[in-house]
mmCIF file as gemmi writes it, N, C-alpha and C atoms, coordinates in Angstrom:
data_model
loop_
_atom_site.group_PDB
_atom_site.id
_atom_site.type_symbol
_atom_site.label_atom_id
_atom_site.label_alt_id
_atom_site.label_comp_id
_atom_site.label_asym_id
_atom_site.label_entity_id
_atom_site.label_seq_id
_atom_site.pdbx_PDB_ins_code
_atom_site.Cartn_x
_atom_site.Cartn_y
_atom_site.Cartn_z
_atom_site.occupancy
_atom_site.B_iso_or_equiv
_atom_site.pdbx_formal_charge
_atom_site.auth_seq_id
_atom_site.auth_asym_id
_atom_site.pdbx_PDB_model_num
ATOM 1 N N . UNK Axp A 1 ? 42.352 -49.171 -23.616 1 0 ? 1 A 1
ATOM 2 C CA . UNK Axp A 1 ? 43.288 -49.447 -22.549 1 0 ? 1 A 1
ATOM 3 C C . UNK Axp A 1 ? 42.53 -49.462 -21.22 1 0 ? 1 A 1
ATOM 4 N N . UNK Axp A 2 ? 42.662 -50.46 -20.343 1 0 ? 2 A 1
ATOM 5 C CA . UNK Axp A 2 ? 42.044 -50.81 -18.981 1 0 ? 2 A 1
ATOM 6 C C . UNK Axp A 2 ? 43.154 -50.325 -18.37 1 0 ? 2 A 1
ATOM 7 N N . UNK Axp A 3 ? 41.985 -49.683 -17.223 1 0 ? 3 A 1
ATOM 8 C CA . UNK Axp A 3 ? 42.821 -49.041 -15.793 1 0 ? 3 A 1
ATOM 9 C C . UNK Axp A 3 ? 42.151 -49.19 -14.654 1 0 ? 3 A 1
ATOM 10 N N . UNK Axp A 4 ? 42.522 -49.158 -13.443 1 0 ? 4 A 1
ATOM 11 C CA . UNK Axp A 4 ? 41.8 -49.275 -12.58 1 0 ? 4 A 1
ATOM 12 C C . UNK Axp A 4 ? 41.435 -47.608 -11.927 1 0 ? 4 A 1
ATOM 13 N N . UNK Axp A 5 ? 40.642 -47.365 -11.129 1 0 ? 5 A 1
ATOM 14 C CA . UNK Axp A 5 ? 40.712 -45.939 -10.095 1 0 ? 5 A 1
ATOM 15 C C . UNK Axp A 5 ? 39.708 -46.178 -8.99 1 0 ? 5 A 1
ATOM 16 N N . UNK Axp A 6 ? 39.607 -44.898 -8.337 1 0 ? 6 A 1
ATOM 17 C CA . UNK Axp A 6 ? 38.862 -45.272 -7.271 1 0 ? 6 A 1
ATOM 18 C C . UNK Axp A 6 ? 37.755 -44.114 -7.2 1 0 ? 6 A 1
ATOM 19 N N . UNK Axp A 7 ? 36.641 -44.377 -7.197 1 0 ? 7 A 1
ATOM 20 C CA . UNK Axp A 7 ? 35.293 -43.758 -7.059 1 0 ? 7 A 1
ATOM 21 C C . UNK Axp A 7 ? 35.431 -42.519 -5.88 1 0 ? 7 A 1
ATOM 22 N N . UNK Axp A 8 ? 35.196 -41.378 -6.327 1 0 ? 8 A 1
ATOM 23 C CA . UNK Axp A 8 ? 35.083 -40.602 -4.841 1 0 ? 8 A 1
ATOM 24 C C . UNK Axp A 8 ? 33.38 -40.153 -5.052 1 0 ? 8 A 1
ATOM 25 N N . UNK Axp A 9 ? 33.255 -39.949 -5.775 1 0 ? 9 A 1
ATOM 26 C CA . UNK Axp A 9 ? 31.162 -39.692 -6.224 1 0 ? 9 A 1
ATOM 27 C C . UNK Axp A 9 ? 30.86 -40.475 -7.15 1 0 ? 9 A 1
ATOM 28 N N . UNK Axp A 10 ? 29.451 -40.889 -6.865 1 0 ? 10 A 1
ATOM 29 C CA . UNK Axp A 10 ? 28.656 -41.557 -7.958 1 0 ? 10 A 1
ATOM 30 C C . UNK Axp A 10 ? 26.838 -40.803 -7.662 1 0 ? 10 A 1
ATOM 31 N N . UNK Axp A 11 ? 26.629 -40.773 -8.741 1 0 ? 11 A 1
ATOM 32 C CA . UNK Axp A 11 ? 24.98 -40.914 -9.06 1 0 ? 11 A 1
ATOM 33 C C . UNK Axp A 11 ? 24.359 -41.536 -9.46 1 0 ? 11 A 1
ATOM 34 N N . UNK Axp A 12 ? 22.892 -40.989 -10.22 1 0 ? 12 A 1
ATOM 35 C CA . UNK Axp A 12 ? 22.065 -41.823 -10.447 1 0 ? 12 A 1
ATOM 36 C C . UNK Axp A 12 ? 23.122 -41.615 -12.477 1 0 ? 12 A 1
ATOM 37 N N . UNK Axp A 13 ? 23.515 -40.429 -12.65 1 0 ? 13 A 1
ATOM 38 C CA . UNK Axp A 13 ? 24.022 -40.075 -13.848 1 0 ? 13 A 1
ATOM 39 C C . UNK Axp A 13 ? 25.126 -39.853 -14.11 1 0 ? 13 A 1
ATOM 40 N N . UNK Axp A 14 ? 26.089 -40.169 -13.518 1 0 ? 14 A 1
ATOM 41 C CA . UNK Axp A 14 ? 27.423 -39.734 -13.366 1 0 ? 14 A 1
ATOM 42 C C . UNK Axp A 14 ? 28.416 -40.073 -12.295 1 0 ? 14 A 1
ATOM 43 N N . UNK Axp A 15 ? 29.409 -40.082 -12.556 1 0 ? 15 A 1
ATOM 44 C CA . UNK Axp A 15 ? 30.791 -40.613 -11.597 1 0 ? 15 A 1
ATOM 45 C C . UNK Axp A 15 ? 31.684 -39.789 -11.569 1 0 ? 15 A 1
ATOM 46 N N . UNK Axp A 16 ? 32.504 -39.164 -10.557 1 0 ? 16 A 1
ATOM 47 C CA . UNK Axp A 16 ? 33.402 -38.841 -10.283 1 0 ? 16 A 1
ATOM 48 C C . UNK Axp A 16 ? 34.421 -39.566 -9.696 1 0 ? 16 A 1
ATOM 49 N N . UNK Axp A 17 ? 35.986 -40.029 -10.412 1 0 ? 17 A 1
ATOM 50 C CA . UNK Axp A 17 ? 36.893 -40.903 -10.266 1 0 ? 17 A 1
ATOM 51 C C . UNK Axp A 17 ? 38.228 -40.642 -10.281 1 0 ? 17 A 1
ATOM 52 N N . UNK Axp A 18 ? 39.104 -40.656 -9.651 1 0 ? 18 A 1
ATOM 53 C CA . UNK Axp A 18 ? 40.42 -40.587 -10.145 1 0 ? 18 A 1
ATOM 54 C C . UNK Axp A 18 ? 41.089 -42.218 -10.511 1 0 ? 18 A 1
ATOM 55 N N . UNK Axp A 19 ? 41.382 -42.489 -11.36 1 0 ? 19 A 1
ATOM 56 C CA . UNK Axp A 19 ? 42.369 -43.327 -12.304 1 0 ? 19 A 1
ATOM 57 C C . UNK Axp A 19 ? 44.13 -43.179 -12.453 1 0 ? 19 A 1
ATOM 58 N N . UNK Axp A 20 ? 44.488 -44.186 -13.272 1 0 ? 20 A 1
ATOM 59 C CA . UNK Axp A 20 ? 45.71 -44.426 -13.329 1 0 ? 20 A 1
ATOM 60 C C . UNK Axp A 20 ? 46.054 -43.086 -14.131 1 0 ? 20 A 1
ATOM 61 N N . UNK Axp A 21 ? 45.585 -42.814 -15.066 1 0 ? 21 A 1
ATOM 62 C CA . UNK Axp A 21 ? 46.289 -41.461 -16.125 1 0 ? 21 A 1
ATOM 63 C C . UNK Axp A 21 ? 45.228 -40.385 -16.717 1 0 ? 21 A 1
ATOM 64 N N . UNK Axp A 22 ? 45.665 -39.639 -16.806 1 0 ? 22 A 1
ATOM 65 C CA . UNK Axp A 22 ? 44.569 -38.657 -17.681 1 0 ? 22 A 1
ATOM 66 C C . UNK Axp A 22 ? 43.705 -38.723 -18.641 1 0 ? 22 A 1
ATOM 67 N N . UNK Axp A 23 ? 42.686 -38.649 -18.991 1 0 ? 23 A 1
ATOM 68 C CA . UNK Axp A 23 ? 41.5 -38.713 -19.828 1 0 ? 23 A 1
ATOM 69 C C . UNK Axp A 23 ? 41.019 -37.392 -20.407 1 0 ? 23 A 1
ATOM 70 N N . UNK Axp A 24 ? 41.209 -37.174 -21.862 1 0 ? 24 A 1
ATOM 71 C CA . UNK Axp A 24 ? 40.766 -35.982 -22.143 1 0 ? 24 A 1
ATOM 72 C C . UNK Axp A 24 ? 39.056 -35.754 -22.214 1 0 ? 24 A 1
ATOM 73 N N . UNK Axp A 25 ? 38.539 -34.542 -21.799 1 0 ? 25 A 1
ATOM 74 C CA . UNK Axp A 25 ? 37.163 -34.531 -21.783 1 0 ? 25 A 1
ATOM 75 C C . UNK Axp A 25 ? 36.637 -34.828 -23.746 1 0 ? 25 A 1
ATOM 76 N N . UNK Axp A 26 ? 35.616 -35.574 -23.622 1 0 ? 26 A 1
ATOM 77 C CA . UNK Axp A 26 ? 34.74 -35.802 -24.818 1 0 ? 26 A 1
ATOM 78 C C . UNK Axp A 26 ? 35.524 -37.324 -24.759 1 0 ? 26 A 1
ATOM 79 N N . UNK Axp A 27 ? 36.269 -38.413 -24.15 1 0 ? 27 A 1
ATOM 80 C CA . UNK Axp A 27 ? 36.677 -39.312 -24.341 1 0 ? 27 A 1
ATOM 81 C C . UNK Axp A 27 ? 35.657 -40.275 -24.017 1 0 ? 27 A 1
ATOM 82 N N . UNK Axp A 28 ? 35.075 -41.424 -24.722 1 0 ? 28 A 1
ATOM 83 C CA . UNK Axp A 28 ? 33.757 -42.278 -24.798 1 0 ? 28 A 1
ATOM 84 C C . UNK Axp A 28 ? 34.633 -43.217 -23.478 1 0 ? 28 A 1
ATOM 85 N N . UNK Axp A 29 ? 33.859 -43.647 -22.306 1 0 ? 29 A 1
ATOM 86 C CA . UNK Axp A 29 ? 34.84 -44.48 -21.392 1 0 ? 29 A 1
ATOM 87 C C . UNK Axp A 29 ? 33.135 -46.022 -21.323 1 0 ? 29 A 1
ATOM 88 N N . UNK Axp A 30 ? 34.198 -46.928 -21.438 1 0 ? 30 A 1
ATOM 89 C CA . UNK Axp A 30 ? 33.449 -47.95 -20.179 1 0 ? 30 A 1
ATOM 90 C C . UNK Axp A 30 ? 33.798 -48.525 -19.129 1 0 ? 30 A 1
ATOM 91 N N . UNK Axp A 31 ? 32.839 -48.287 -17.839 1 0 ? 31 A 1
ATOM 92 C CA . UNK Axp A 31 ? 33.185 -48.376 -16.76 1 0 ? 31 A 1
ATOM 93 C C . UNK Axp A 31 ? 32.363 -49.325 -15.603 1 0 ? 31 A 1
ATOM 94 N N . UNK Axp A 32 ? 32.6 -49.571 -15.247 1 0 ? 32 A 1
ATOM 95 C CA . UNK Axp A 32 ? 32.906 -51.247 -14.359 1 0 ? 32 A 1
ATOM 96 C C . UNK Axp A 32 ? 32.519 -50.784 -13.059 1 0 ? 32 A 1
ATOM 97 N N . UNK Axp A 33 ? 31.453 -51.199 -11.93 1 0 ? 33 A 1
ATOM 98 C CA . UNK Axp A 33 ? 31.452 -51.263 -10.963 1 0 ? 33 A 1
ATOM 99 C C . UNK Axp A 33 ? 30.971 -52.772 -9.933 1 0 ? 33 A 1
ATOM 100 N N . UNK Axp A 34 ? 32.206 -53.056 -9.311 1 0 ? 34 A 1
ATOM 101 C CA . UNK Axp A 34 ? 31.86 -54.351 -9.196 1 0 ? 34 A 1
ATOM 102 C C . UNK Axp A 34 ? 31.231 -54.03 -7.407 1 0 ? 34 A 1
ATOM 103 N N . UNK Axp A 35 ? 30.107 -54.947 -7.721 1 0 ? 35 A 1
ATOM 104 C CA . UNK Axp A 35 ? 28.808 -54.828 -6.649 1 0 ? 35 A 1
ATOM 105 C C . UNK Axp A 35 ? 28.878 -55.984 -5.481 1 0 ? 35 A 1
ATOM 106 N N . UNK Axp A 36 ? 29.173 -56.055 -4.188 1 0 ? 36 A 1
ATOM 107 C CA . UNK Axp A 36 ? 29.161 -57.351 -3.462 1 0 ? 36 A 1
ATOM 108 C C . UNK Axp A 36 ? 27.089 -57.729 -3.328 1 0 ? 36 A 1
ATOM 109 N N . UNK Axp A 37 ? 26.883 -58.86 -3.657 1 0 ? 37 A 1
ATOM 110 C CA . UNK Axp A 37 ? 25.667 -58.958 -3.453 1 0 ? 37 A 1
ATOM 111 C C . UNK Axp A 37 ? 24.991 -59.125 -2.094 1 0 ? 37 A 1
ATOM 112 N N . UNK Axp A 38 ? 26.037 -59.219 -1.212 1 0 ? 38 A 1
ATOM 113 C CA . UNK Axp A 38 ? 25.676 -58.932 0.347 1 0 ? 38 A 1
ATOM 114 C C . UNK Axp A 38 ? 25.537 -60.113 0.798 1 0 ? 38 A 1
ATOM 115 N N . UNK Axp A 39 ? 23.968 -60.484 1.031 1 0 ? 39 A 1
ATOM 116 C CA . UNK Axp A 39 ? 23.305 -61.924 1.325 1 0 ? 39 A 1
ATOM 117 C C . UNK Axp A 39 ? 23.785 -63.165 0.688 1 0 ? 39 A 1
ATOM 118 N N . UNK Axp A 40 ? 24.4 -63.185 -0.262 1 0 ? 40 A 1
ATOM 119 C CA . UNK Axp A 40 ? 25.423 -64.114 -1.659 1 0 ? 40 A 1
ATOM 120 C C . UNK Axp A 40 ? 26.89 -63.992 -1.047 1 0 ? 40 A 1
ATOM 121 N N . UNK Axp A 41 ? 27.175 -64.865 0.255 1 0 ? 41 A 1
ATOM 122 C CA . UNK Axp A 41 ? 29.149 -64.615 -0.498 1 0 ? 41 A 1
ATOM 123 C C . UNK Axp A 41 ? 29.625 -65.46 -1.606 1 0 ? 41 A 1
ATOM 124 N N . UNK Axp A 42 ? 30.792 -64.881 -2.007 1 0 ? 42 A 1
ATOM 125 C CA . UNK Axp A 42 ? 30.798 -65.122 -3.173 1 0 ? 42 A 1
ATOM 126 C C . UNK Axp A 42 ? 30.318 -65.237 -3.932 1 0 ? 42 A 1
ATOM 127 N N . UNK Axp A 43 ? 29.427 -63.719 -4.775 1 0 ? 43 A 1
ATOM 128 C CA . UNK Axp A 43 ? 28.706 -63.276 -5.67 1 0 ? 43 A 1
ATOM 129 C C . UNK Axp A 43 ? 29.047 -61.939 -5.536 1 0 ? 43 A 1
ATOM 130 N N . UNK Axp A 44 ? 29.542 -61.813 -6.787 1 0 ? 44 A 1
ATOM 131 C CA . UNK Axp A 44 ? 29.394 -60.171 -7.262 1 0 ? 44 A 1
ATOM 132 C C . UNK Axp A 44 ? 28.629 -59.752 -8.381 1 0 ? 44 A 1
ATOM 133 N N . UNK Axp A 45 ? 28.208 -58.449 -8.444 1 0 ? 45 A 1
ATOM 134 C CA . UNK Axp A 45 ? 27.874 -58.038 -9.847 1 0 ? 45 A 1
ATOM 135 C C . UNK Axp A 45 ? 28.626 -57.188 -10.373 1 0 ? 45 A 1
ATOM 136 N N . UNK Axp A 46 ? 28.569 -57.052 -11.941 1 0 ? 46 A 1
ATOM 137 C CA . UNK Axp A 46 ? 29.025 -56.293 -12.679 1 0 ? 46 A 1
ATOM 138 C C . UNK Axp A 46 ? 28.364 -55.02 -13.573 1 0 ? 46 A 1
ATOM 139 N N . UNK Axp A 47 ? 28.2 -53.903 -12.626 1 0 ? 47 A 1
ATOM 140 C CA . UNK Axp A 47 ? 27.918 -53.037 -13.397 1 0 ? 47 A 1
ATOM 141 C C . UNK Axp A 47 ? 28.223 -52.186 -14.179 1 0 ? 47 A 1
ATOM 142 N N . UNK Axp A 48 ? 28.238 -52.897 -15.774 1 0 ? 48 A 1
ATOM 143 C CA . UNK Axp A 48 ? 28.721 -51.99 -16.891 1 0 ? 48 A 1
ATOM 144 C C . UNK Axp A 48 ? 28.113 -50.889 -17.126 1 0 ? 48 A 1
ATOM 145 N N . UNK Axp A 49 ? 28.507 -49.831 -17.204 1 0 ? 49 A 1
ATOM 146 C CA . UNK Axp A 49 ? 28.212 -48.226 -17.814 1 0 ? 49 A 1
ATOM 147 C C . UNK Axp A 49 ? 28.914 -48.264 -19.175 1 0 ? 49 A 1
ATOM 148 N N . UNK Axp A 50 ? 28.418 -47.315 -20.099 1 0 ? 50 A 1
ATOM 149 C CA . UNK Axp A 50 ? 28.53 -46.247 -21.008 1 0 ? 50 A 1
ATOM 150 C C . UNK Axp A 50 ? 28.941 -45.121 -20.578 1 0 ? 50 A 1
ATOM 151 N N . UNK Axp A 51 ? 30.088 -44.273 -20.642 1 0 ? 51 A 1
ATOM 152 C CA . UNK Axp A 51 ? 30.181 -43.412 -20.228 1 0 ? 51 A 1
ATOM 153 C C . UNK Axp A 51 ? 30.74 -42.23 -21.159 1 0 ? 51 A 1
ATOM 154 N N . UNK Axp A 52 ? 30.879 -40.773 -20.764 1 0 ? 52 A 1
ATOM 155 C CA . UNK Axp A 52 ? 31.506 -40.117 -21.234 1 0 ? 52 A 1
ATOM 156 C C . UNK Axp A 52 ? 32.327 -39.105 -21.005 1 0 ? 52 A 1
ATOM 157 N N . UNK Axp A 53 ? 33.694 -38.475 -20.625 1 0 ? 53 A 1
ATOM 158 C CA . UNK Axp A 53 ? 34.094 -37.632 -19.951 1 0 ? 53 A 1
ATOM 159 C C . UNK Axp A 53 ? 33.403 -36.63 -20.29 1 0 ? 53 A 1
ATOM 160 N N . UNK Axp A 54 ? 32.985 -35.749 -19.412 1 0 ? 54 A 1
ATOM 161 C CA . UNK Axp A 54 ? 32.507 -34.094 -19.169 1 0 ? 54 A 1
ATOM 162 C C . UNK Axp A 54 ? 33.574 -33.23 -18.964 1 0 ? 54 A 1
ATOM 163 N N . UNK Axp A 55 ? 34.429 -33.217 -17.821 1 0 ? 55 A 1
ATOM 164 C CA . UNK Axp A 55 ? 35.515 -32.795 -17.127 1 0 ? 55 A 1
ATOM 165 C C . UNK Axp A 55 ? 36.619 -33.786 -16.604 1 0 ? 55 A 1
ATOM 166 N N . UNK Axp A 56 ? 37.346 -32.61 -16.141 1 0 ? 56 A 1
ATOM 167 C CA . UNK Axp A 56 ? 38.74 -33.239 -15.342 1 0 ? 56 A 1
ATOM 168 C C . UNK Axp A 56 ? 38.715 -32.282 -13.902 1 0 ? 56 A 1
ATOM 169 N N . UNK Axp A 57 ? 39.245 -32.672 -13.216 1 0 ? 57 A 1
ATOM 170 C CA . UNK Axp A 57 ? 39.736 -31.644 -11.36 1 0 ? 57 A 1
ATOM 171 C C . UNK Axp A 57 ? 40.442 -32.006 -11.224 1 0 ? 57 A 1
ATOM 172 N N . UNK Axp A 58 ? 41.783 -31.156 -11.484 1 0 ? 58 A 1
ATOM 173 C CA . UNK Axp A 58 ? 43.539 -30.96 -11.379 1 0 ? 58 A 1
ATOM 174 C C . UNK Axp A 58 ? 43.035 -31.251 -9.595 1 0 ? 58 A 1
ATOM 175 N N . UNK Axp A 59 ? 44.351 -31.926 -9.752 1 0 ? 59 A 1
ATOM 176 C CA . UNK Axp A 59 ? 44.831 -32.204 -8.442 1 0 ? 59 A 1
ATOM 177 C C . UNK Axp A 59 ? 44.987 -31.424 -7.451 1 0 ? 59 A 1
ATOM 178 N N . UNK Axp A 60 ? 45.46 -30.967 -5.889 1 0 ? 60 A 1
ATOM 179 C CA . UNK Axp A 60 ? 45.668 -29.981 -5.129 1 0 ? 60 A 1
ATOM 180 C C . UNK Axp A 60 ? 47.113 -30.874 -5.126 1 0 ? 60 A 1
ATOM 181 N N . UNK Axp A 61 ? 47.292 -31.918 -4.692 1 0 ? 61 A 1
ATOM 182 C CA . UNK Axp A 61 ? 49.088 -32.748 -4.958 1 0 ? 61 A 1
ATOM 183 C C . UNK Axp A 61 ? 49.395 -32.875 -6.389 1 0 ? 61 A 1
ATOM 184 N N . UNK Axp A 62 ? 50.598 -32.408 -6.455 1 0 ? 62 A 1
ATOM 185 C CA . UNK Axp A 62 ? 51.252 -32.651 -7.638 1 0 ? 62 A 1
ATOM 186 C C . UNK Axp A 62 ? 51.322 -34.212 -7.952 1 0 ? 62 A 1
ATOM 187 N N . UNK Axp A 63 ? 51.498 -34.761 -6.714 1 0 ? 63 A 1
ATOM 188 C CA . UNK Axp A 63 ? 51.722 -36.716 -7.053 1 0 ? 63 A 1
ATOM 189 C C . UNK Axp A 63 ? 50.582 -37.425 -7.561 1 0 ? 63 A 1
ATOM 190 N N . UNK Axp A 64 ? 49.181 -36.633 -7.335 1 0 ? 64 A 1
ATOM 191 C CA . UNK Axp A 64 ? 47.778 -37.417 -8.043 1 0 ? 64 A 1
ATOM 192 C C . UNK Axp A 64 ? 47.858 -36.555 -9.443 1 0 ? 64 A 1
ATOM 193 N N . UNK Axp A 65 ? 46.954 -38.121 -9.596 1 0 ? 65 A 1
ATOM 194 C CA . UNK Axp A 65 ? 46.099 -37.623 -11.307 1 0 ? 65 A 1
ATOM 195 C C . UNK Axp A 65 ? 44.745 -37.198 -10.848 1 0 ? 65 A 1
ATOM 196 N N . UNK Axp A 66 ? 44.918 -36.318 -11.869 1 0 ? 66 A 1
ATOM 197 C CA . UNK Axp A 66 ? 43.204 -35.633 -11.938 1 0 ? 66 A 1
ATOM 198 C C . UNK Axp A 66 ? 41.961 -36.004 -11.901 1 0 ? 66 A 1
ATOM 199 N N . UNK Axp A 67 ? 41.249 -35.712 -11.234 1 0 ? 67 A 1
ATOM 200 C CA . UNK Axp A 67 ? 39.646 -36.615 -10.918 1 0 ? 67 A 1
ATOM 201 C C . UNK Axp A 67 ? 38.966 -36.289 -12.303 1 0 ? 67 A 1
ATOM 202 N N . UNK Axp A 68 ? 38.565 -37.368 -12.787 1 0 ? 68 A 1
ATOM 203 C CA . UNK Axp A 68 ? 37.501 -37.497 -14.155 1 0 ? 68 A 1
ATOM 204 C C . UNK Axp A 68 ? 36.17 -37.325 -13.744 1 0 ? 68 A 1
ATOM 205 N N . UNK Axp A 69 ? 35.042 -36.712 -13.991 1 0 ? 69 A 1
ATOM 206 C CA . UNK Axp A 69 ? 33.669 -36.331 -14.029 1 0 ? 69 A 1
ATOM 207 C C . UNK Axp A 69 ? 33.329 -37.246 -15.649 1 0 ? 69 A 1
ATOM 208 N N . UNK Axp A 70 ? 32.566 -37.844 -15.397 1 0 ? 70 A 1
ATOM 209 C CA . UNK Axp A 70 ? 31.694 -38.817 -16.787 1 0 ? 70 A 1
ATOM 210 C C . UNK Axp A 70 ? 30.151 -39.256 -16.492 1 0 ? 70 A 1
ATOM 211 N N . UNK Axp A 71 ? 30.015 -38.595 -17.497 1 0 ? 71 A 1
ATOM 212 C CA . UNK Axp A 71 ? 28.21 -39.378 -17.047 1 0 ? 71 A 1
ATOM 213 C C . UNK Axp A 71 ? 27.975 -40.738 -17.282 1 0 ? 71 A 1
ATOM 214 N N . UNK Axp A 72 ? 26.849 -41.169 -17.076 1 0 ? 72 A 1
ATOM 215 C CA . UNK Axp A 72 ? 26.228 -42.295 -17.794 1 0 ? 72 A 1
ATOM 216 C C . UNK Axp A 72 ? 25.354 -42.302 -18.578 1 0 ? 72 A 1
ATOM 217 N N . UNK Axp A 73 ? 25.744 -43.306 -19.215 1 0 ? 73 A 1
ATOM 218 C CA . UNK Axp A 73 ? 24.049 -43.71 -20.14 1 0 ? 73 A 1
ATOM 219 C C . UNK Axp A 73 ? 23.699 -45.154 -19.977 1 0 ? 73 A 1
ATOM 220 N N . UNK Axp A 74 ? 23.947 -45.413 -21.183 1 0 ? 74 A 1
ATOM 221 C CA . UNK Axp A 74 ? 23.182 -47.373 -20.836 1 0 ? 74 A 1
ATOM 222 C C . UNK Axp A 74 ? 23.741 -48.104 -20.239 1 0 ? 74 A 1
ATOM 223 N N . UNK Axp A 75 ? 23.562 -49.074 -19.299 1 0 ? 75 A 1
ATOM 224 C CA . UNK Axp A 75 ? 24.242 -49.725 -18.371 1 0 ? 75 A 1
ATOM 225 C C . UNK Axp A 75 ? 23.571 -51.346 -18.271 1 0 ? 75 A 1
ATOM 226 N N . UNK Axp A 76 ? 24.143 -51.975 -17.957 1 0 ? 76 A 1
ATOM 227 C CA . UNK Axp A 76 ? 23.335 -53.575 -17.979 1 0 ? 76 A 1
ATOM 228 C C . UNK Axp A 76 ? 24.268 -54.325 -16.203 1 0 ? 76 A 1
ATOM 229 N N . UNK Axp A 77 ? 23.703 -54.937 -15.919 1 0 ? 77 A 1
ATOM 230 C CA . UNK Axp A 77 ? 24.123 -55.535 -14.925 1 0 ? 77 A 1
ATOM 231 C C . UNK Axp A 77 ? 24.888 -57.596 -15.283 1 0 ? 77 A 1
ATOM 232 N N . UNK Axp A 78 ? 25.796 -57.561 -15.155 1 0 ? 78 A 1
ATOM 233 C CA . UNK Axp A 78 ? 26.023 -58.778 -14.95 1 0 ? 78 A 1
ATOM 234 C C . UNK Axp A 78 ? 26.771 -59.705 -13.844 1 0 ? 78 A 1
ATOM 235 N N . UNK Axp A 79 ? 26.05 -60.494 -13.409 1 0 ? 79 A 1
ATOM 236 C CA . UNK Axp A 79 ? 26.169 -61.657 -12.258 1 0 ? 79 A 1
ATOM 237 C C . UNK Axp A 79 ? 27.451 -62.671 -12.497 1 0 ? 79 A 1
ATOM 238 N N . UNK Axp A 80 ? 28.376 -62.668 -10.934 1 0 ? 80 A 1
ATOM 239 C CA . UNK Axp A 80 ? 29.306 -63.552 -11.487 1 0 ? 80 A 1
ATOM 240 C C . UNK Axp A 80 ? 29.539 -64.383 -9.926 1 0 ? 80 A 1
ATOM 241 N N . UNK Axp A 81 ? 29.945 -65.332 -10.181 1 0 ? 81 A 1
ATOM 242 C CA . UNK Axp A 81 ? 29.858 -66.24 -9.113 1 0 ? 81 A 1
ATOM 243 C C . UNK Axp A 81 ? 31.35 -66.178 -8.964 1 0 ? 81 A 1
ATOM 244 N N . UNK Axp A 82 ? 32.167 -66.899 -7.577 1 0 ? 82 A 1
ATOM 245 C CA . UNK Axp A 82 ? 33.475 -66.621 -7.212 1 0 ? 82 A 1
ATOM 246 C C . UNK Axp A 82 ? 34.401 -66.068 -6.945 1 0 ? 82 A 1
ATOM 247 N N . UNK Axp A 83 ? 35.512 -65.761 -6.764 1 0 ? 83 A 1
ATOM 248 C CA . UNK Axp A 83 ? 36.344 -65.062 -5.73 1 0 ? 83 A 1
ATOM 249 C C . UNK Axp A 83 ? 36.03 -63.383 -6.644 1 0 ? 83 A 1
ATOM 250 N N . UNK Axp A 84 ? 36.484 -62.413 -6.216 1 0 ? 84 A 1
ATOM 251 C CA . UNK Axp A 84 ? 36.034 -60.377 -6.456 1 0 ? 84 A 1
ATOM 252 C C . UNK Axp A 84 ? 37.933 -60.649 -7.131 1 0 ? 84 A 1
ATOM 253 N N . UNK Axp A 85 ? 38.164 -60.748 -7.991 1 0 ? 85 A 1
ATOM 254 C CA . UNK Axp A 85 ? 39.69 -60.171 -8.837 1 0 ? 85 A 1
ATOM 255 C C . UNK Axp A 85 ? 39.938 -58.599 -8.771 1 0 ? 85 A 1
């Protein structure tokens, strides 16, 4: 199931994210970071991860979902020409 969320940390090994719904830790994720190539408009990249939940961080608002902690592993980059969806 695809979801979207929004990045609050990243590393060289790991992401911290909150998403649409909860993720139990040990859940295998792949995850998507789409890259503006800067000097290229209209060019993005696609950086696929391997990932894996580690943790969760309960909310301080009852109205958010919980921030996911997942590392990385193998990752590949792919190039896409035209409008960022």
């Amino acid at each position: 199931m695809w979801t979207s969320g929004q990045t609050e940390n990243v590393s060289r090994t790991g992401v911290l994210f909150r998403g649409g719904r909860r993720v139990k830790v040990g859940t295998a994720l792949e995850i998507h970071f789409l890259l503006s190539a800067g000097m290229r408009p209209g060019t993005v990249s696609d950086l696929v991860c391997d990932g894996k939940v580690v943790r969760t961080v309960e909310p301080v608002d009852p109205d958010e979902v919980p921030a996911v902690a997942a590392t990385i592993g193998e990752y590949f980059v792919r190039h896409q020409s035209g409008p960022v969806v």
